[in-house]
Structure formats: structure tokens, C-alpha cells
ZAZALUM-799348 format. One record per residue (C-alpha): residue number from 1; residue in one letter; x, y, z. Coordinates in nm, 4 decimals. Layout:
<sites>
<site><num>NUM</num><residuo>A</residuo><x>X</x><y>Y</y><z>Z</z></site>
...
</sites>
This chain:
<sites>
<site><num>1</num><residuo>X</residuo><x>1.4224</x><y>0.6438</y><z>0.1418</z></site>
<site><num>2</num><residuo>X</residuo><x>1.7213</x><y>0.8035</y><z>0.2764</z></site>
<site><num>3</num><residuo>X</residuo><x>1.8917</x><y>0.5367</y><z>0.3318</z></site>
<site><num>4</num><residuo>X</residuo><x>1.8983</x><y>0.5093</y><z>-0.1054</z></site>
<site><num>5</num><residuo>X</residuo><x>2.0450</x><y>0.7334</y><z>-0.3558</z></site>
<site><num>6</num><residuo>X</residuo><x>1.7405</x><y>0.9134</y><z>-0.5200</z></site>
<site><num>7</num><residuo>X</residuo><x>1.6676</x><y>1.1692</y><z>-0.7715</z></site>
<site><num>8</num><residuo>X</residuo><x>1.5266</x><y>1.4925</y><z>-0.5381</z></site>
<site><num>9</num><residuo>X</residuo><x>1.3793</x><y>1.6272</y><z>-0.8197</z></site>
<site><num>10</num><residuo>X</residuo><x>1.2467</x><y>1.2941</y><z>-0.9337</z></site>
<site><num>11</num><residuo>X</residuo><x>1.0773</x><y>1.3035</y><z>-0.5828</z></site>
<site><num>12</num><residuo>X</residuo><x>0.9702</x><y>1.6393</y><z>-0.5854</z></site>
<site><num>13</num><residuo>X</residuo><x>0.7639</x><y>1.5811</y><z>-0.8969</z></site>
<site><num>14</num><residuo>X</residuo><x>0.6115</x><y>1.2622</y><z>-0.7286</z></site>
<site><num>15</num><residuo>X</residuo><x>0.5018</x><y>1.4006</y><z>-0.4348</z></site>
<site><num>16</num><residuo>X</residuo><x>0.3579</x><y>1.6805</y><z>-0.6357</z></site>
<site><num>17</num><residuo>X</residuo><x>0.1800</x><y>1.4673</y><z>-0.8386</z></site>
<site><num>18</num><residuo>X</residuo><x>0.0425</x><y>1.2530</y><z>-0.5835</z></site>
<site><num>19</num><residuo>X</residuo><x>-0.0510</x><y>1.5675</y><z>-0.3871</z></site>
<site><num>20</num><residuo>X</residuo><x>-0.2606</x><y>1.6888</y><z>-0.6583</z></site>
<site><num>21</num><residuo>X</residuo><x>-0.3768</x><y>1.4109</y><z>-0.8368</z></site>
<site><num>22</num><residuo>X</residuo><x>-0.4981</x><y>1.1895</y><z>-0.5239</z></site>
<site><num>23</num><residuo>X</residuo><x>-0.7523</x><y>1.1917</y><z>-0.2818</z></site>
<site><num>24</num><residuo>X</residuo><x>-0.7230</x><y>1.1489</y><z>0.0956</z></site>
<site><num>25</num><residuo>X</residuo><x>-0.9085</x><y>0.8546</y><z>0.2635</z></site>
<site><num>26</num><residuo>X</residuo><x>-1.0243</x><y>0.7162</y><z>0.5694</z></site>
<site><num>27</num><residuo>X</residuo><x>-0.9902</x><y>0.3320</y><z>0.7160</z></site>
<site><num>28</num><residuo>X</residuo><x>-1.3767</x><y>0.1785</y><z>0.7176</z></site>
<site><num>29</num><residuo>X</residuo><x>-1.4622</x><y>0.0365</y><z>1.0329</z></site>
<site><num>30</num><residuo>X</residuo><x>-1.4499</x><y>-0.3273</y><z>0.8219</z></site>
<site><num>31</num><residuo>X</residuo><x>-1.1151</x><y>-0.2307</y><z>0.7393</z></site>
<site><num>32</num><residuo>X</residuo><x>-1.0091</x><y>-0.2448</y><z>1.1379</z></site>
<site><num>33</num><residuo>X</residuo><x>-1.2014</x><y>-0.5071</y><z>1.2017</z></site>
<site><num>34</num><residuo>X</residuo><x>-1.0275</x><y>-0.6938</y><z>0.9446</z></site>
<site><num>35</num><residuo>X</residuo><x>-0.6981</x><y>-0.5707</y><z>1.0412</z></site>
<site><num>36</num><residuo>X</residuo><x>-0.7243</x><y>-0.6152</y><z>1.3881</z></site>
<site><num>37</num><residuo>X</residuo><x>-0.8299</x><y>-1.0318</y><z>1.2574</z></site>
<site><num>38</num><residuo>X</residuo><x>-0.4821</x><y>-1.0307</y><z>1.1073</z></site>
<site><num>39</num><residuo>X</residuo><x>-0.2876</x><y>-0.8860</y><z>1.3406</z></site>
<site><num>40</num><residuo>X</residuo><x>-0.4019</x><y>-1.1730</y><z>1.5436</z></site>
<site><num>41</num><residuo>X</residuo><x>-0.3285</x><y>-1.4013</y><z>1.2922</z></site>
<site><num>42</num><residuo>X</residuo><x>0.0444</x><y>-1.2995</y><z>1.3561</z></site>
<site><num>43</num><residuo>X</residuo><x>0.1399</x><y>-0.9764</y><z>1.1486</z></site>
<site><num>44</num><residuo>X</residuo><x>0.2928</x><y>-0.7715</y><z>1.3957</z></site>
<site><num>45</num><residuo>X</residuo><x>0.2683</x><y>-0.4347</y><z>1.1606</z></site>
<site><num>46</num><residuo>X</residuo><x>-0.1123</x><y>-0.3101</y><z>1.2200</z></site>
<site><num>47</num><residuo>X</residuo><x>-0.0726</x><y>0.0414</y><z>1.0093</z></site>
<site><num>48</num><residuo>X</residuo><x>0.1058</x><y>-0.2005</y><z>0.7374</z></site>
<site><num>49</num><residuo>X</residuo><x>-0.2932</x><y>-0.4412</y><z>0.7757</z></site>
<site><num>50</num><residuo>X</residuo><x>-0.4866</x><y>-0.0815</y><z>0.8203</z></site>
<site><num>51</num><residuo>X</residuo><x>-0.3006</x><y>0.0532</y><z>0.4682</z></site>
<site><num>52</num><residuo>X</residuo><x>-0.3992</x><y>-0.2728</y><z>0.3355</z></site>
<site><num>53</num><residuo>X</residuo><x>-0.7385</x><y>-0.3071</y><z>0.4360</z></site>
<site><num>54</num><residuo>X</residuo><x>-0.8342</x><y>0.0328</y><z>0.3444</z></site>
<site><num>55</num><residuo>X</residuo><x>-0.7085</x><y>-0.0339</y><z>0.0418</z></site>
<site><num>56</num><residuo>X</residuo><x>-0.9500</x><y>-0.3633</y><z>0.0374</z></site>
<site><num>57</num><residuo>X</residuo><x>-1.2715</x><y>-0.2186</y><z>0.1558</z></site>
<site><num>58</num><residuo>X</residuo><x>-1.2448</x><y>0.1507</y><z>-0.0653</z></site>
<site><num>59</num><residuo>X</residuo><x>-1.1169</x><y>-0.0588</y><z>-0.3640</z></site>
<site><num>60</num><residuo>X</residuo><x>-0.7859</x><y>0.1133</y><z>-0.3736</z></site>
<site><num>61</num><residuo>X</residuo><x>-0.4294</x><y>0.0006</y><z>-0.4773</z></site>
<site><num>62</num><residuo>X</residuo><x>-0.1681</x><y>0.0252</y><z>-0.2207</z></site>
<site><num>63</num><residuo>X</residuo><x>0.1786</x><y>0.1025</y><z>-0.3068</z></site>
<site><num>64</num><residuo>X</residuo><x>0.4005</x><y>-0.0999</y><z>-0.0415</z></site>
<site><num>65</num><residuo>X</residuo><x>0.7339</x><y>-0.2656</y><z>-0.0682</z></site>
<site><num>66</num><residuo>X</residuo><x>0.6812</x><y>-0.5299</y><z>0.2129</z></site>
<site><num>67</num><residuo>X</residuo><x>0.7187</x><y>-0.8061</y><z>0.0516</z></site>
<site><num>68</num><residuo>X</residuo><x>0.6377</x><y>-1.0154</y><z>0.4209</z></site>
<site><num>69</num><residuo>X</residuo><x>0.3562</x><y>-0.8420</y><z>0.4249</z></site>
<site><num>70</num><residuo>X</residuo><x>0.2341</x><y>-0.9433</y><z>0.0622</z></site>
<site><num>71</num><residuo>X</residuo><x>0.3255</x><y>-1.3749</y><z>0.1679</z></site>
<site><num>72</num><residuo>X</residuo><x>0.1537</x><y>-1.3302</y><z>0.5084</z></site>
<site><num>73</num><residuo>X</residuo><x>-0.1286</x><y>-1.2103</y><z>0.2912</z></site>
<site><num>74</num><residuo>X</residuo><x>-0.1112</x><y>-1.4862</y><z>-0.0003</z></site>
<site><num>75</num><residuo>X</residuo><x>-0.0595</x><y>-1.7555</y><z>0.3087</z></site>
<site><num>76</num><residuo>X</residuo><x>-0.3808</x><y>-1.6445</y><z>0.4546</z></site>
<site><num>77</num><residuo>X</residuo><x>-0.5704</x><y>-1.6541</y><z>0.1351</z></site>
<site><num>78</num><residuo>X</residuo><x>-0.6166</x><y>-1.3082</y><z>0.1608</z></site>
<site><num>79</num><residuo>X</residuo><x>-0.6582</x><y>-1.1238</y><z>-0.1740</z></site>
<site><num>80</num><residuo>X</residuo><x>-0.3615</x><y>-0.9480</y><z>-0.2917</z></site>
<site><num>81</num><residuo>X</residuo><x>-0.4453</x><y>-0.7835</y><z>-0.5822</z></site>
<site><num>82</num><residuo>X</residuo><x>-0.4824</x><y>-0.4097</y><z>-0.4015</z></site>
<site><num>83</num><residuo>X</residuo><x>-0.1018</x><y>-0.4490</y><z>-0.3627</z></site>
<site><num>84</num><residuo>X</residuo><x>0.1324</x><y>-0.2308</y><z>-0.6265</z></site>
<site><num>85</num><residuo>X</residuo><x>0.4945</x><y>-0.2861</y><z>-0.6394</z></site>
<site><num>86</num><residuo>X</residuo><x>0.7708</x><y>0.0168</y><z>-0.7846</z></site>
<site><num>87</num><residuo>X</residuo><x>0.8222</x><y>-0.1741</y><z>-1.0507</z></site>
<site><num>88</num><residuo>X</residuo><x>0.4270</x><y>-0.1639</y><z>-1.1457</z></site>
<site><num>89</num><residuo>X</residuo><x>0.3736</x><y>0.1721</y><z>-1.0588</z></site>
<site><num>90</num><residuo>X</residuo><x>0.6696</x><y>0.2794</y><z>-1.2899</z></site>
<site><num>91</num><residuo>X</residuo><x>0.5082</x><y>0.0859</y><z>-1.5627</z></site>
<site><num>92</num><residuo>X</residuo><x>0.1583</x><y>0.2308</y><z>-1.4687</z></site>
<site><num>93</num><residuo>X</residuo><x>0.3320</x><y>0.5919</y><z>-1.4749</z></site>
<site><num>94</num><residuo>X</residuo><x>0.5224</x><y>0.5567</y><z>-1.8080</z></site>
<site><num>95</num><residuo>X</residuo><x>0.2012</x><y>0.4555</y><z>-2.0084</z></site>
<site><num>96</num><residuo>X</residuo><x>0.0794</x><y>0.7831</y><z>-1.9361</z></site>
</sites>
């Protein structure tokens, strides 16, 4: 992020948000099995495939801007729909 012009405040209130409106979770031992599978499979980033199968095997979104990691996904059929974008999760936030 620091490598972007950002609103501190703007980030301040995210973090604070997420902080208290959140809960903390765990990877399932499905989740590494399955991310360990598609690390093999030739994504190099395994916390990228741990955030992402978490996010699978809890039922969770997953807020990510790796958009390599979202077409290695879709090319191995893998289910994508656990993935949020910005641009959703500002449209998510402003229908609040």
C-alpha cells in the first residue's frame, strides 16, 4: 500500500472496522491439503493458496488483488467465487 497515495484516515477507519467487525480464523487441514495440491500444480505463492483455501473450506470471501492468482484458479477449474475484488468490496461497503 505504500507504494499508493491513500487516505490515512480512510485506512484508519478500515482497519478499525475490520478489527471489530471480523472474526479471526484458522486454515482447515483440507485447506493445506488443497493448497499444498496447487502449489504443485505450479502457483508458486502458498500463503496466497492457504488465504484462498481457507476461504474455500470456512465459506469465507477473500479480499485479494492477485489477479494471477484468480486465472491460475479459473484455469484449474477451481471455484472462484470466495474471491472479492476493491472494486466489490467498495460496492459491498457503500450499500451499507
Amino acid at each position: 500500500m505504500s507504494k499508493t497515495a491513500y487516505d490515512e484516515e480512510r485506512v484508519f477507519i478500515g482497519l478499525e472496522s475490520m478489527r471489530k467487525h471480523f472474526t479471526v480464523t484458522h486454515p482447515t487441514v483440507k485447506g493445506y491439503v488443497k493448497a499444498l495440491k496447487l502449489r504443485k500444480e505450479g502457483f508458486r505463492d502458498f500463503i496466497d493458496l492457504l488465504l484462498y483455501t481457507t476461504a474455500v473450506t470456512r465459506q469465507l470471501r477473500f479480499l485479494t488483488r492477485d489477479e494471477d492468482l484468480k486465472n491460475f484458479l479459473k484455469s484449474r477449474g477451481e471455484d472462484v467465487e470466495c474471491l472479492l475484488s476493491e472494486r466489490e468490496l467498495e460496492r459491498l461497503v457503500n450499500t451499507l
